[in-house]
C-alpha positions in Angstrom: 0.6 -22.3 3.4 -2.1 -19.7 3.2 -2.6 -17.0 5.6 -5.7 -17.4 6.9 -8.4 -14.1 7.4 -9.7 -12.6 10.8 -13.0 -10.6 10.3 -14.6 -8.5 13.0 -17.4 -6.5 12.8 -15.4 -3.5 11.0 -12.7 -5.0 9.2 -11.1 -8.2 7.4 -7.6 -9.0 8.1 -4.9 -10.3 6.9 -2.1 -11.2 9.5 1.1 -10.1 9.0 4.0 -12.8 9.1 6.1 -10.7 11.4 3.2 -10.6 14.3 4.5 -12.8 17.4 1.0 -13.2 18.5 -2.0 -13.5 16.4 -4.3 -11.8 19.0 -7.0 -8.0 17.9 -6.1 -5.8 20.5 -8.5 -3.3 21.8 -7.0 -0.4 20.8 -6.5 0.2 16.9 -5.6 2.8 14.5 -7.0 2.2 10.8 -4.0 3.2 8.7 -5.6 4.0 4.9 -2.2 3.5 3.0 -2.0 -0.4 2.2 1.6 -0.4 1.1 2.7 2.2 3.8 6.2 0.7 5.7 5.2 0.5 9.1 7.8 -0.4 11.5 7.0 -0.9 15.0 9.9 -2.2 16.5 11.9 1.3 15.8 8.7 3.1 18.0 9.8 1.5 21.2 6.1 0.3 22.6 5.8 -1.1 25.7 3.1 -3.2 25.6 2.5 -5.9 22.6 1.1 -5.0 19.0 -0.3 -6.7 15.7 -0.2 -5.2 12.3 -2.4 -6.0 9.6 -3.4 -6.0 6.1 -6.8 -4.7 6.1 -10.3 -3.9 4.1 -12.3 -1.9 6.0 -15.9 -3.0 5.5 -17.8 0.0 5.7 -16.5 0.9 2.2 -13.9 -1.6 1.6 -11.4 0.5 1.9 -7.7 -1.5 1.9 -5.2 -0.3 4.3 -3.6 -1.6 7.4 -4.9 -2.2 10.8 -2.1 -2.0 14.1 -3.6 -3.3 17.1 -1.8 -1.8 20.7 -2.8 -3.9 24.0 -2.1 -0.4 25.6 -3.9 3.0 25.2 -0.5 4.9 25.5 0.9 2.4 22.7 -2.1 3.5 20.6 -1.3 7.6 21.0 2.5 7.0 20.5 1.6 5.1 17.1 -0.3 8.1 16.2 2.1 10.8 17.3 5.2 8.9 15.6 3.4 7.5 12.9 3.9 9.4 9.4 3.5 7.3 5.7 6.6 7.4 3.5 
């Protein structure tokens, strides 16, 4: 089955298979390491999140996209957040 592509205004997606929703939250962090492991189970958030595999359309730059349906989710991410 392919995974189909979200596009927004700023980037193209590519949904992860582990998301349990397929929803863009609000807040989002632009993460410019595409093969980065990013696990946010072991961060603890408290409201939901999306992770994504991204081009950033600007300058098509490939990364990832994490989407937080809460501000404080967002500045946690980028506190904890460091690529391997």
């Amino acid at each position: 089955m392919a995974t189909q592509t979200i596009q927004t205004d700023v980037y193209k997606l590519y949904p992860s298979p582990r998301n349990t929703v397929r929803d863009v939250f609000e807040h989002q962090v632009f993460v410019p390491h595409p093969y980065a492991i990013i696990d946010l189970d072991v961060m603890e958030l408290a409201g939901k999140t999306t992770l994504f595999g991204a081009c950033r359309l600007s300058d098509m730059k490939m990364g990832q996209v994490v989407t937080f349906e809460l501000a404080s989710d967002q500045a946690k991410f980028e506190r904890l957040f460091t690529p391997d």
